[in-house]
C-alpha positions in Angstrom: 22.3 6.1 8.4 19.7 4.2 6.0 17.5 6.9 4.1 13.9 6.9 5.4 12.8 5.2 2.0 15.0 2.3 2.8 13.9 2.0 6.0 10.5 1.6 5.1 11.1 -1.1 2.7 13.3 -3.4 4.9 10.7 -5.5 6.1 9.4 -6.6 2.6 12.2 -9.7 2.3 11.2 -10.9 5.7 7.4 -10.1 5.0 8.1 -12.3 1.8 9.5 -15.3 3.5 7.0 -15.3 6.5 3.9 -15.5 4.1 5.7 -17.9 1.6 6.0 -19.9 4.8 2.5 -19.7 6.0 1.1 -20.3 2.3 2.9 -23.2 2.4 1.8 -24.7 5.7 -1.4 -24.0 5.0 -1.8 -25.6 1.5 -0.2 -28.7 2.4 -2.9 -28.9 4.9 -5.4 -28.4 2.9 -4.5 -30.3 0.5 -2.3 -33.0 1.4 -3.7 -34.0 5.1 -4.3 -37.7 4.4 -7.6 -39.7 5.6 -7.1 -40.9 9.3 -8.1 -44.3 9.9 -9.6 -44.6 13.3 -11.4 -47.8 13.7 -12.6 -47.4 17.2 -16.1 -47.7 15.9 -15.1 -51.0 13.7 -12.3 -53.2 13.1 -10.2 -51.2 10.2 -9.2 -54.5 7.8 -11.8 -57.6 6.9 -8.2 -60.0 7.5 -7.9 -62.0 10.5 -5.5 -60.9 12.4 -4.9 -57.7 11.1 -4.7 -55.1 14.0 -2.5 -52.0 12.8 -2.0 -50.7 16.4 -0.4 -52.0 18.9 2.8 -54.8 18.8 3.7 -56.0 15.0 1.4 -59.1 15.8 -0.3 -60.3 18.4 -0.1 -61.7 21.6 0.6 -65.3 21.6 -2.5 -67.6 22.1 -6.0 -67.2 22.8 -5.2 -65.0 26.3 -8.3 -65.3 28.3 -10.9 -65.4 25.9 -13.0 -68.1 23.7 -16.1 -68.2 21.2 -18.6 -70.6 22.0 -21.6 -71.8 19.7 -25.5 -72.1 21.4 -27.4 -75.5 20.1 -28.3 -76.3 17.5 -24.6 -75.3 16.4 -23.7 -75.6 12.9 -26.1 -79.4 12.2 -29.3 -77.1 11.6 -29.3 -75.2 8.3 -30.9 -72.1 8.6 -31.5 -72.2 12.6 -30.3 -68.8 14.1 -27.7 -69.6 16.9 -25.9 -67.7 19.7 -22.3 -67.0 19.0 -21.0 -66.0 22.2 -17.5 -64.0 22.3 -16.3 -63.9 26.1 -13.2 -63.7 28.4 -11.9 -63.1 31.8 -10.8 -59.7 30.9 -12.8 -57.1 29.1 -12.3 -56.4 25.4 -12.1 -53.3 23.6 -12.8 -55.0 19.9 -13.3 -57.8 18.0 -13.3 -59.1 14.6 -15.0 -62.7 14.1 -15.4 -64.6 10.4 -17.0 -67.2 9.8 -15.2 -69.6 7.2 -15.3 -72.4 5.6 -12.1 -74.4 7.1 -11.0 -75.8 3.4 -11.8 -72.9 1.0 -11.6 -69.9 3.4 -15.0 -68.7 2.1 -17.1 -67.1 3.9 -20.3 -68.6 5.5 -23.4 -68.2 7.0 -24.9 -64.7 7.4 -25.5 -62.4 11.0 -28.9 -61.7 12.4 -30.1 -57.9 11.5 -30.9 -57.6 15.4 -27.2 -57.3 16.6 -26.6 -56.4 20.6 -25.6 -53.3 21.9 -22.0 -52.8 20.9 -22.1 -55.0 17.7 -22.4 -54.9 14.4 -21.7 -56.3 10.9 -18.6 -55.0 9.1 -19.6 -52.6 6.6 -16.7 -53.4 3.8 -17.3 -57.0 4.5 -20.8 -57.6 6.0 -20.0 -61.7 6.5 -17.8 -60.8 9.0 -19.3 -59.2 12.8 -17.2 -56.5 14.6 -17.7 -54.0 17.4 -18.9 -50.4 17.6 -17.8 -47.3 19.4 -19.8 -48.2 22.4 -17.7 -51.5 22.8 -14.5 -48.9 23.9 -16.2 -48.9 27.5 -15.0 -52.4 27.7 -16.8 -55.5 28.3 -16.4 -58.7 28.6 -19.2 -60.7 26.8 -20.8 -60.6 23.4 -23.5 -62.7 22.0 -24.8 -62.2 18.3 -27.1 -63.9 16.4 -25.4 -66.2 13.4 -27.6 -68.0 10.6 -26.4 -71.2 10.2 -25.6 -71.7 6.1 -26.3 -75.1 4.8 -23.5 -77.4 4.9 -22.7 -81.1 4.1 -21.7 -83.4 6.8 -18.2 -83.6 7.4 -17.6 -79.7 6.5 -16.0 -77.9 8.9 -16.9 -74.0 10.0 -13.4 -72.2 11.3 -14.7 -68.9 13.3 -11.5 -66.7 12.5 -11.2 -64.2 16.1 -9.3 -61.2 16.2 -9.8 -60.0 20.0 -8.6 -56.4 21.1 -8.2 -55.7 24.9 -6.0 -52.6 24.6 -4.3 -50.4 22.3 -1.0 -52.4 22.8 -2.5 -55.6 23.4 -4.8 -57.8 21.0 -4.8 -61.4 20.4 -5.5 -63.6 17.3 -7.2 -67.8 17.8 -9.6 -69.9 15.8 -12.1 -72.4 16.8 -14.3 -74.9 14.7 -17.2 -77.0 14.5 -18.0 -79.3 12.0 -21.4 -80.6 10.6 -22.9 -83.4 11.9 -20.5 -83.9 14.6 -21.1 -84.1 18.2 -19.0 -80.9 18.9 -20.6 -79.5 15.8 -23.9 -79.5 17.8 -23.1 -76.2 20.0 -23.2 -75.5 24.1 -27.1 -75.5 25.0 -25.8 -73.1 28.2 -24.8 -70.3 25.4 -28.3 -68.5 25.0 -29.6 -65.0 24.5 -30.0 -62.2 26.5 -33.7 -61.2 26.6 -33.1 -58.2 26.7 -30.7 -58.6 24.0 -31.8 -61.1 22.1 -32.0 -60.7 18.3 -35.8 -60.1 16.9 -38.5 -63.1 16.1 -39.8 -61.5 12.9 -37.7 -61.8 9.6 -34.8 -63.8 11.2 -34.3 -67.3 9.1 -35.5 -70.0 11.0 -34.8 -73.9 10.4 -37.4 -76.0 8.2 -38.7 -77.0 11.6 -38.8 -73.5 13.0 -35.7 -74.7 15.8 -33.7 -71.6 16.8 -31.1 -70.9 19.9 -33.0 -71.3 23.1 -34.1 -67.6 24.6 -32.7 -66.8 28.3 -30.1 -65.6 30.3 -26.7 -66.4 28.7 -25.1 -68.9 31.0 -22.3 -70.7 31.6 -18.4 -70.0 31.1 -17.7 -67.2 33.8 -20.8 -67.8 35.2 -23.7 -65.7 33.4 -22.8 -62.2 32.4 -26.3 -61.6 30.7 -28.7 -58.5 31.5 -31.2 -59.8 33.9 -35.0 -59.1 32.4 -36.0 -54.9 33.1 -32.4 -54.2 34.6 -32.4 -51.5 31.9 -29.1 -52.1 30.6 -29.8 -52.0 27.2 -30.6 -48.6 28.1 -28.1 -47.8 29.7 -25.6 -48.7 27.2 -27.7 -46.9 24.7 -27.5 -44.0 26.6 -23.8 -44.3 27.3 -23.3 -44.3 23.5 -25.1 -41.2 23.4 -22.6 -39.2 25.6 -19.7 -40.7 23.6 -21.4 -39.5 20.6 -22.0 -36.2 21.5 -18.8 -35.5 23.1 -17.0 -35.9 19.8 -19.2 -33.2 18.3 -18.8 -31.3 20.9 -15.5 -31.6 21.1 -15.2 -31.2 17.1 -16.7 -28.2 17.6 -14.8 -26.6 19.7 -11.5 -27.3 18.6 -12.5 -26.3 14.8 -13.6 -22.6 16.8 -10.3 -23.0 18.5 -8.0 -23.3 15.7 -9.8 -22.5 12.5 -11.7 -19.4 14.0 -10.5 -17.5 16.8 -6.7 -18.5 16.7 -6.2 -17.2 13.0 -8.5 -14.2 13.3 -5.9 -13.5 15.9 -2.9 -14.4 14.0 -4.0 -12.1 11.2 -5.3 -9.0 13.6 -1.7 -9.2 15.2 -0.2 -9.1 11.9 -2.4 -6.8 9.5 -4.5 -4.8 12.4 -2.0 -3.1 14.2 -3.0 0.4 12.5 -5.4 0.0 15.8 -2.7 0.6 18.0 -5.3 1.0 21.1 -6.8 -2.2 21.0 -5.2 -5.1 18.8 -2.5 -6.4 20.9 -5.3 -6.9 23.5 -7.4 -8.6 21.5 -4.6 -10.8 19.8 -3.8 -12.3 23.5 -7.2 -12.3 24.3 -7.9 -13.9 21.5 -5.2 -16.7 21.9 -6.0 -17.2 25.2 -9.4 -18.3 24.8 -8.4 -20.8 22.3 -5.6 -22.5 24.1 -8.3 -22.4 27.2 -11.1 -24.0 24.6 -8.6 -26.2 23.5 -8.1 -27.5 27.1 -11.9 -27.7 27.6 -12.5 -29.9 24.6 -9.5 -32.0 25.6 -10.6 -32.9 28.8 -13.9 -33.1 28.2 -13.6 -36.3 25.6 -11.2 -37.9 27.8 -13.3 -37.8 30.2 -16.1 -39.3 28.4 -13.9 -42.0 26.7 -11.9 -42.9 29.7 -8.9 -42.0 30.7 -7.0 -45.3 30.6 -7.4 -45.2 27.2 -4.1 -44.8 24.9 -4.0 -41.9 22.7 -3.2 -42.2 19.2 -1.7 -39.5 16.8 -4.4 -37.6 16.9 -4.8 -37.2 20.8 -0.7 -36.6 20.7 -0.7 -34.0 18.0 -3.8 -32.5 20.2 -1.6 -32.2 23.2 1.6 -30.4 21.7 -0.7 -28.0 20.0 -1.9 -27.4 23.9 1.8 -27.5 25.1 3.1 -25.3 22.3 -0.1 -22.8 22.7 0.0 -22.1 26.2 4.2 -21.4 25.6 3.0 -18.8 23.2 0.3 -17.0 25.5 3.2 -17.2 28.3 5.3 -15.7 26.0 2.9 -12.6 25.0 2.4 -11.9 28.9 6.5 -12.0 29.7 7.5 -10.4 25.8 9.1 -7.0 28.2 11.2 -9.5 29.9 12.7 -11.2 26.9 15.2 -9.8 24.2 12.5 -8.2 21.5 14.8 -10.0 18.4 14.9 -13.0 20.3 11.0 -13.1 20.8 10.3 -12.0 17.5 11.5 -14.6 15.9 10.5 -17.5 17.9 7.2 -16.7 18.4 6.2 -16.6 15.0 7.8 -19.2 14.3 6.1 -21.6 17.0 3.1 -19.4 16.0 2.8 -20.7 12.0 4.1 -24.1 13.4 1.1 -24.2 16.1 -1.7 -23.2 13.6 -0.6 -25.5 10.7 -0.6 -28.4 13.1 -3.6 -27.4 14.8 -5.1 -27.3 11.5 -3.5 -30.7 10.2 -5.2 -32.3 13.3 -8.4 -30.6 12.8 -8.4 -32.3 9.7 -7.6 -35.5 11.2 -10.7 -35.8 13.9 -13.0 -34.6 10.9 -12.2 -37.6 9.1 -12.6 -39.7 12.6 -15.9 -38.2 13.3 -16.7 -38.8 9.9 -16.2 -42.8 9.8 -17.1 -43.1 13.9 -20.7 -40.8 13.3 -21.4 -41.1 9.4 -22.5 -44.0 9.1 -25.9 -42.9 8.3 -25.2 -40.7 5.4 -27.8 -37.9 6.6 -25.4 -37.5 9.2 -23.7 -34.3 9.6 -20.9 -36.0 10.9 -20.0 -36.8 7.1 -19.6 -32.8 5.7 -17.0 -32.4 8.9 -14.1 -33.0 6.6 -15.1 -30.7 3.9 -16.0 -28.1 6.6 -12.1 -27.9 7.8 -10.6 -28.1 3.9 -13.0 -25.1 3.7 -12.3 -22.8 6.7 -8.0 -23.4 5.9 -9.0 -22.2 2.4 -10.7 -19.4 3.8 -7.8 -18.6 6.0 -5.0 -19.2 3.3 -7.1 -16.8 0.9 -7.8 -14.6 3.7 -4.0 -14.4 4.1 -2.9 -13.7 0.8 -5.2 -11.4 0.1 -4.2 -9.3 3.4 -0.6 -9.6 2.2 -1.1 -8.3 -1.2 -2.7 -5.2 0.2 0.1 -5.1 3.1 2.8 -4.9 0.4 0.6 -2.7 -2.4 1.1 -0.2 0.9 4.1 -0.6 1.6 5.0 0.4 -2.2 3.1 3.7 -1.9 4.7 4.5 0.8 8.3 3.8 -0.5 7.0 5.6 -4.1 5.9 8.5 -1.9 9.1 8.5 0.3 11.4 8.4 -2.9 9.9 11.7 -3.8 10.7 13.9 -0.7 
């Protein structure tokens, strides 16, 4: 048989490899997750046509939607004038620039008062695009668009980039040029009052013209908030849920997997000197993360809508469920399976679990970040430093367990070596 001494000094190798494994994980997530880019909040490029979801390009032609211009159109410089975005089915996104048709250059400038759901891009501020609210669905948008001075003759192009779904999007153009009858605009496109864009500081023609205020007509037939119907509101209050469902939901899944889960992990492997209670707690422990983990889940679904597509970070989010509740199964029914057997494979989908829980932790930070942040005083903004910092903690909090795990196990071997 193996001497005691050897015995006791078997499990460094695999010791070694499990925390070489771990320390990896764990520093390529802290230091190699990349930036996500979710643009639910605004479209992610300033090119037409440029959706990076979805089908290589878009759908062909104009589907069931079209931009229309309120009078004056594009013959009064400096008039503010309704640019109306609408279509048969509800959209998701949008992306509309103003060009000039010859030079591609951008023209004209957007009203500060954008509607609810709308707003100006903030890498290319010529250009209007949609905000988080505008997920809901809906299927009008009118903004307010300062006409630039132009020549007659010139021709505006509005560039549109329409999103209806995750897999769907479409990609048209329409123009109007100066001093043209089609340049004039559609008197029926008007302003919501509810929504329309704000008297003071807008730029105003030399003669103080401007789109006619009223329900938005026309097309569809209306689609505009009736005066006191509270929907701006409403849609306020809407975006205010969304809003706080991420954090919530942030919350909770940084608790999850960058609190309780690793406590856990590192009480089942450095804590079991407590041989009364630290099994317990491990499953215990693991338990409630996979159950906050489901919480959190359904709780922004919910709020977002479940017809929604999930991207990688909703799919990464559900094998860390899948994969966590195969581990607590596993702790209940360990007796029933081959103790080698279980060994293995559950640490194994254990490190695998937490470094992707991690990596994906990572990845909503940077989504709440560029969905909530943009006010800078936003807490939303520190979420991504906040998950760098507790996997830091956690890889240091490792190593530093291990190193006094195996500075034991060498006492123990030097005292052994001397009976």
């Amino acid at each position: 048989t193996m001497p005691p001494h050897r015995r006791a000094s078997s499990p460094l190798p695999c010791a070694r490899a499990r925390t070489v494994a771990v320390v990896i994980a764990l520093a390529c997530v802290a230091r190699a997750a990349p930036v996500a880019r979710a643009y639910s909040s605004r479209a992610g490029s300033c090119e037409h046509a440029a959706v990076s979801h979805g089908p290589e390009g878009p759908t062909a032609g104009a589907g069931a939607y079209a931009l229309r211009l309120g009078a004056p159109g594009v013959n009064v410089p400096g008039a503010t004038v309704a640019v109306e975005l609408r279509g048969a089915r509800a959209f998701k996104g949008f992306l509309i620039r103003p060009v000039r048709a010859d030079t591609d250059e951008a023209l004209g400038a957007w009203g500060a008062a954008m509607p609810t759901g709308a707003t100006t891009h903030g890498e290319c501020p010529m250009f209007a695009t949609h905000t988080s609210w505008h997920q809901r669905g809906v299927t009008s948008t009118v903004m307010p668009w300062i006409v630039p001075t132009l020549a007659k003759g010139e021709t505006v192009r509005f560039e549109v980039t329409v999103v209806e779904s995750y897999s769907r999007w479409f990609s048209f153009e329409t123009t109007f040029m100066s001093g043209a009858s089609e340049g004039a605009g559609d008197a029926s496109v008007m302003f919501d009052p509810e929504r329309a864009p704000a008297v003071d500081g807008e730029a105003r023609a030399p003669d103080g013209s401007r789109a006619e205020t009223g329900r938005f007509g026309g097309g569809n037939g209306g689609g505009g908030l009736a005066p006191g119907s509270g929907g701006v509101k409403a849609d306020a209050a809407a975006e205010e849920t969304l809003s706080n469902a991420r954090f919530v939901h942030g919350v909770l899944m940084g608790l999850a997997w960058l609190i309780v889960s690793p406590g856990a992990s590192l009480l089942a492997r450095y804590g079991r000197r407590f041989d009364q209670w630290w099994f317990k707690a491990h499953l215990n422990a693991q338990c409630a993360a996979v159950a906050l983990t489901a919480l959190s889940a359904y709780l922004i679904i919910h709020v977002r809508g479940w017809e929604k597509p999930w991207g990688p970070h909703g799919r990464y989010g559900m094998m860390v469920l899948v994969v966590g509740t195969i581990q607590v199964y596993g702790g209940v029914s360990r007796k029933s399976i081959p103790r080698p057997a279980f060994k293995i494979w559950h640490r194994v989908l254990g490190v695998g679990t937490g470094a992707l829980a991690a990596y994906n932790c990572n990845i909503g930070a940077n989504m709440l970040a560029r969905m909530e942040g943009m006010d800078p005083s936003s807490v939303a903004n520190g979420a991504p430093r906040i998950v760098k910092l507790l996997v830091l903690v956690i890889l240091g909090t490792g190593v530093m367990l291990e190193r006094q795990r195996r500075v034991a196990f060498g006492r123990l071997k030097s005292v052994k070596s001397m009976v």
